[in-house]
C-alpha positions in Angstrom: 13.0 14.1 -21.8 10.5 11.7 -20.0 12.0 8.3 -19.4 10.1 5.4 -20.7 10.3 2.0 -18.8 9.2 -1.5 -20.2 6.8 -3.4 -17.9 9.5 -5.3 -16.7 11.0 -2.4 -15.1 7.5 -0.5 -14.2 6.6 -3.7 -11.9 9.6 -3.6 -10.2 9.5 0.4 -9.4 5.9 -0.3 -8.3 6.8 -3.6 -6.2 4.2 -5.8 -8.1 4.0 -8.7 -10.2 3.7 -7.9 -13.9 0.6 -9.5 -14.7 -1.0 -7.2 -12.2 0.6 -4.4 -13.6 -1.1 -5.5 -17.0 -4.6 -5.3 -14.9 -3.9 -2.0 -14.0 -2.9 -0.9 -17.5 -6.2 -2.9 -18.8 -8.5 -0.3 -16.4 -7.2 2.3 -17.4 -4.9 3.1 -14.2 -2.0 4.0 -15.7 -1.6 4.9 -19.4 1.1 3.3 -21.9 2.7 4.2 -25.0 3.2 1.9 -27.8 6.1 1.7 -29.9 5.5 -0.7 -32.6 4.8 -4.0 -30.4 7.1 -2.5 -27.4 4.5 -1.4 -24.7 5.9 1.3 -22.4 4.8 3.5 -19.2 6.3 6.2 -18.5 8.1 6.9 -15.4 5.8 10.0 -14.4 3.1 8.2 -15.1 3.8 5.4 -12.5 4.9 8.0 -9.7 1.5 10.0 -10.3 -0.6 6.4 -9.8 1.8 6.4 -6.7 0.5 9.8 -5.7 -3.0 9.1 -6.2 -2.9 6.2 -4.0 -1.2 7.6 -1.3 -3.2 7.4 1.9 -2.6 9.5 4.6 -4.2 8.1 8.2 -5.1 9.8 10.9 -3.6 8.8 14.1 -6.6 8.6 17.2 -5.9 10.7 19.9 -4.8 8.4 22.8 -3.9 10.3 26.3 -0.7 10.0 27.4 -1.3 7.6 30.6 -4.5 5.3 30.6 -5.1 4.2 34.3 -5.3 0.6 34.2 -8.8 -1.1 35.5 -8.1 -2.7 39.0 -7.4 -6.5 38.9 -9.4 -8.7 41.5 -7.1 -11.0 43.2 -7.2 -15.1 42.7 -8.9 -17.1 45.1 -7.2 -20.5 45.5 -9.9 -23.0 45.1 -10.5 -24.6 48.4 -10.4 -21.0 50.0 -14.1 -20.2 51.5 -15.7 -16.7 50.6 
């Protein structure tokens, strides 16, 4: 049996505020079922809008050892060139 979680207990599984997780119901983003005046999200439904927002980044390819630029060295002020 699926297990339905008020929007109390949605926000917190999603780490959000629950106004924002009333935006989110309100585009659309994750569906709700209504028992009488109870509104209720499922628990699949929050770990699919989990899934679909998943990013997965690619990492640059960075060599091992980058030779660092040489450094000129400091000329005190009152030295002549």
């Amino acid at each position: 049996m699926t297990q339905l979680l008020n929007l109390m207990e949605a926000a917190k599984m999603l780490r959000i505020h629950r106004i924002t997780l009333r935006r989110h119901i309100a585009e659309g983003s994750i569906p709700v079922v209504q028992v009488g005046r109870r509104v209720l999200v499922r628990e699949e439904d929050i770990e699919k809008f989990i899934a679909d927002r998943t990013v997965v980044r690619k990492q640059e390819q960075v060599p091992d050892f980058v030779a660092p630029e040489p450094v000129q060295p400091l000329r005190a002020k009152n030295q002549r060139q």
